[in-house]
C-alpha positions as CSV (number, residue, x, y, z in Angstrom):
1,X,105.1,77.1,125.4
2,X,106.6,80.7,126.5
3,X,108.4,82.5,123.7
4,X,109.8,85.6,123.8
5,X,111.8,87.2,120.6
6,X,113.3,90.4,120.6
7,X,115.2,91.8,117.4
8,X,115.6,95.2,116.0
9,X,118.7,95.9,117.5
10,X,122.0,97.2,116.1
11,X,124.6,100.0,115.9
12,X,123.5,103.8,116.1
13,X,125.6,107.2,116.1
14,X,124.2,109.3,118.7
15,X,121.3,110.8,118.0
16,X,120.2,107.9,115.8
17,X,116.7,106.0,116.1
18,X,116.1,102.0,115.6
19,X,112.6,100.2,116.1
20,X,113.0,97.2,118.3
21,X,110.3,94.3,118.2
22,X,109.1,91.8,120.6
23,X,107.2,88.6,119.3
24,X,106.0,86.4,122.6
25,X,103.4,83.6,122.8
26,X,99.7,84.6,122.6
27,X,98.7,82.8,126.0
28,X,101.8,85.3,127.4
29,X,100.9,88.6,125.7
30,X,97.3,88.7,124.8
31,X,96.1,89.2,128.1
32,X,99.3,90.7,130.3
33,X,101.0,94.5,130.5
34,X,104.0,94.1,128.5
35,X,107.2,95.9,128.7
36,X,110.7,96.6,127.8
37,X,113.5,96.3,130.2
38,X,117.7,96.9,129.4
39,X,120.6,95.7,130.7
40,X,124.2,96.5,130.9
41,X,126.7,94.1,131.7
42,X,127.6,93.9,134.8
43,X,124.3,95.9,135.9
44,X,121.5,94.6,137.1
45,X,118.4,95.0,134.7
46,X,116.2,98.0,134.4
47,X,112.9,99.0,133.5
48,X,112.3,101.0,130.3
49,X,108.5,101.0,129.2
50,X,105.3,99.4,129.7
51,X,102.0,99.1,128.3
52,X,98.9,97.7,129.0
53,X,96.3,95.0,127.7
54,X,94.6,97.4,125.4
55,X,97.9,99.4,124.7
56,X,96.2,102.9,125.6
57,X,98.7,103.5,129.0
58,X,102.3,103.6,129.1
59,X,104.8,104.2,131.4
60,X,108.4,105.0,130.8
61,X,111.8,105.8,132.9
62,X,112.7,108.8,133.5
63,X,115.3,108.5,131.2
64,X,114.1,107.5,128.6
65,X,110.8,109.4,128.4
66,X,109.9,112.2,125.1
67,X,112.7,109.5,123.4
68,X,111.1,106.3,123.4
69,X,107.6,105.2,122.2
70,X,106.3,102.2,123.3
71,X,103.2,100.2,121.1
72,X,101.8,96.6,120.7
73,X,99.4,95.0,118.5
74,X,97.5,92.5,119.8
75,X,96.4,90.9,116.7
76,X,100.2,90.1,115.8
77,X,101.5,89.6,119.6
78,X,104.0,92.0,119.2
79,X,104.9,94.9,120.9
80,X,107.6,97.7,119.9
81,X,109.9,100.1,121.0
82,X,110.4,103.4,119.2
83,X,113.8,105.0,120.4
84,X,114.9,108.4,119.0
85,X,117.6,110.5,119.6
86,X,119.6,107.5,120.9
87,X,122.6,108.2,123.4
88,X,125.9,106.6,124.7
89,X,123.8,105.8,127.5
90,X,121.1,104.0,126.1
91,X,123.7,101.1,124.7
92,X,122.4,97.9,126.6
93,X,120.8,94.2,125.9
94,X,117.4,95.1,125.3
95,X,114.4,92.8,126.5
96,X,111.1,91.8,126.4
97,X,108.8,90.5,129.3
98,X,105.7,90.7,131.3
99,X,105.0,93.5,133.5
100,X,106.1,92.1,136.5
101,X,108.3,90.2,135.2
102,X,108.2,86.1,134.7
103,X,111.2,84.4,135.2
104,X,111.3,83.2,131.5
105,X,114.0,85.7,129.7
106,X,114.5,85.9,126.0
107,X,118.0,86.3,124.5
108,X,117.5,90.1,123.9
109,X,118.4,92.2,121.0
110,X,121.7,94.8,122.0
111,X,121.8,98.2,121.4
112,X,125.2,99.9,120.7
113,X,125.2,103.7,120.8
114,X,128.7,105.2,119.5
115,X,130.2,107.7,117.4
């Protein structure tokens, strides 16, 4: 069965950092690049960060990249999202999924970025 959970998420003043997790299903995660995607309402979803199998290459937008830090560990099948210095900007649904993406979505975990 495919499970994705994604929680961390919260309110943030600008310039604020939060730690977001994503649990999914060993059979989806032990053996697929993972990543995190966003999504505004009314936008369509973007890509945030990825990382591979063995967690040693990441990729991130433009955007986001010197800010967020993408990890996983494999023994837990959970990956993470480090974000620092949080913006207006970054406020979104934030979610978990294979790199590309299945067509299984998890609920998400939002993000609110305000003063």
């Amino acid at each position: 069965q495919v499970q994705l959970v994604e929680s961390g998420g919260g309110f943030v003043q600008p310039g604020g950092s939060l730690r977001l997790s994503c649990v999914a299903s060993g059979s989806l995660f032990r053996n697929a690049v993972m990543g995190w995607y966003r999504q505004v309402p009314g936008k369509s979803r973007e890509f945030v960060a990825t990382i591979n199998m063995g967690g040693g290459i990441t990729n991130y937008a433009d955007s986001v990249k010197g800010r967020f830090t993408i990890s996983r560990d494999n023994a837990k099948n959970t990956m993470y999202l480090q974000m620092n210095n949080l913006q207006p900007e970054d406020t979104a649904v934030y979610y978990c999924n294979r790199f590309p993406t299945m067509n299984y979505w998890g609920k998400g975990t939002l993000v609110t970025v305000s003063s």
